[in-house]
C-alpha positions in Angstrom: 9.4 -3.9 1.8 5.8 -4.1 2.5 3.8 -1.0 2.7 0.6 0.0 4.0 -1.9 2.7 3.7 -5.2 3.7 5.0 -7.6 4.8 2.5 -9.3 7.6 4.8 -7.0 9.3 6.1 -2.9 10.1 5.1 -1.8 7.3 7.5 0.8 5.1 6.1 3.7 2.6 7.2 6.6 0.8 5.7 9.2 -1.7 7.5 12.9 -1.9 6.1 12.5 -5.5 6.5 10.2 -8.2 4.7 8.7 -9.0 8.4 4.6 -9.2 7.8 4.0 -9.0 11.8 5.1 -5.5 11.9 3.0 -3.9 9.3 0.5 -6.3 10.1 0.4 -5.3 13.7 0.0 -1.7 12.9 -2.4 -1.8 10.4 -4.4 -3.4 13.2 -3.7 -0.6 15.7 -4.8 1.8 13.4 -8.0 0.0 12.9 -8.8 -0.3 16.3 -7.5 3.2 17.1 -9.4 5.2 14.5 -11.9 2.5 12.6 -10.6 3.7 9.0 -10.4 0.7 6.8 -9.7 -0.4 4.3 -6.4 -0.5 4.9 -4.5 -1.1 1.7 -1.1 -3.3 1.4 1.3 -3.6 -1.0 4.8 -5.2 -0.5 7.4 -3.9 -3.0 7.4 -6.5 -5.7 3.1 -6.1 -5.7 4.1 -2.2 -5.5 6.4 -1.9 -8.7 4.0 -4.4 -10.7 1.4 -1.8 -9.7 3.5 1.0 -10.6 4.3 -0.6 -14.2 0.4 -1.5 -15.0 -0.7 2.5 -14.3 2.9 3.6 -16.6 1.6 0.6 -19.5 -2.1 2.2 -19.2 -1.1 6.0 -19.1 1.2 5.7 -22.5 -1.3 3.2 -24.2 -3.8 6.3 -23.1 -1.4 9.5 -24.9 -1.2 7.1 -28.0 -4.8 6.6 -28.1 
């Protein structure tokens, strides 16, 4: 499920399906509608790897 955020304001989108033209399409939108970019994307398996790096660092951190 890819997601996208922008990184200015709380704008966000996700699609149910694994369709890039969707997301892809509003991402642009909100570019050309507001100028905020970066826009960040993550689809769920980049999401979850992300998720699982911060959890690894945050424990490695409290045993520290």
């Amino acid at each position: 499920m890819p997601i996208a955020n922008c990184t200015v304001c709380e704008w966000e989108r996700r699609t149910d399906d694994d369709s890039s033209a969707d997301i892809n399409r509003a991402m642009i939108d909100h570019y050309v509608e507001t100028g905020h970019g970066p826009i960040e994307r993550l689809d769920l398996e980049d999401a979850l790897s992300t998720l699982s790096a911060r959890h690894s660092s945050q424990r490695r951190l409290e045993r520290e």
